[in-house]
C-alpha positions as CSV (number, residue, x, y, z in Angstrom):
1,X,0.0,0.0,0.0
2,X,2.6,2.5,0.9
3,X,4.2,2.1,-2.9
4,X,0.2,3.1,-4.4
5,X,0.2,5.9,-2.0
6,X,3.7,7.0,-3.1
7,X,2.8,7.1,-6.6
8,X,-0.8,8.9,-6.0
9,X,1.5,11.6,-4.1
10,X,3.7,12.0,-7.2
11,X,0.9,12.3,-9.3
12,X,-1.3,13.6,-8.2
13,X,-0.4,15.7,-5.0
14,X,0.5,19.6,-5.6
15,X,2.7,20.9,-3.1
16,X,1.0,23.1,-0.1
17,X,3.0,25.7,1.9
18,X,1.0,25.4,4.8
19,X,0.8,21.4,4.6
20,X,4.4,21.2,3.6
21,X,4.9,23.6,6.6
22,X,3.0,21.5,9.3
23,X,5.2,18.3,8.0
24,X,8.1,20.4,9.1
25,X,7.1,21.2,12.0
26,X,6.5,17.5,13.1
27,X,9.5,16.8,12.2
28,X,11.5,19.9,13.6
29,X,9.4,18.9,17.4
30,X,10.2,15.5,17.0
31,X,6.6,14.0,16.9
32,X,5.8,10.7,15.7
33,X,5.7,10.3,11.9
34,X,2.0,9.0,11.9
35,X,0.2,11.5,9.8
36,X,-1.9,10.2,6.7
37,X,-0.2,10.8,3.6
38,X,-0.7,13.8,1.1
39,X,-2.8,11.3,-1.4
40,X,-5.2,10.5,2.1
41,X,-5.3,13.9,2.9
42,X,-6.7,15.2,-0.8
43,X,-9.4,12.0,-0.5
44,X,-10.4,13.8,3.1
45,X,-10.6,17.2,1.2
46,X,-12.6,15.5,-1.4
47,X,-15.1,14.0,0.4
48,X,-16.1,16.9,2.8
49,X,-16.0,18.8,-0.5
50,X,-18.5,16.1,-1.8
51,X,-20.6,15.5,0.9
52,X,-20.7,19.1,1.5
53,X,-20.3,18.3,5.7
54,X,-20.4,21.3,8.2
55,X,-19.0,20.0,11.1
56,X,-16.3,16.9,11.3
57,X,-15.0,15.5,14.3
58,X,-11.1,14.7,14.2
59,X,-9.9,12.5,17.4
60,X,-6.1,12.9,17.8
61,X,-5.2,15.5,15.7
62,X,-0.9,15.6,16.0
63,X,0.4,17.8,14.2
64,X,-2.8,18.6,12.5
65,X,-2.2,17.9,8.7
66,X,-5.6,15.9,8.1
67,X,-7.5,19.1,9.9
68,X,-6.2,21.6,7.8
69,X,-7.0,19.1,5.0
């Protein structure tokens, strides 16, 4: 799985200064590596986008990449 999400991250991902921001910032405070990858967080930003949601509840948030996304 992590070789598909690798190539959906080439592909398809477009860098994000904010995103690319919070990555550094996890790994500047030394925090675990666990946050979903760039390809996971544009399939979050397309399903609120799609379901049109107004409120989502996120349960551990880290660094907060998958928030912002």
């Amino acid at each position: 799985m992590k070789i598909v999400n690798q190539y959906i991250d080439t592909v398809f991902y477009g860098q994000d200064p904010i995103l690319e921001e919070v990555i550094s910032s996890i790994t500047e405070h030394e925090m675990p590596a666990i946050s979903v990858s760039p390809s996971s967080g544009k399939l979050l930003t397309m399903l609120v986008s799609m379901t049109k949601a107004k409120s989502i509840l996120e349960i551990g948030a880290l660094g907060g990449y998958s928030g912002i996304c």
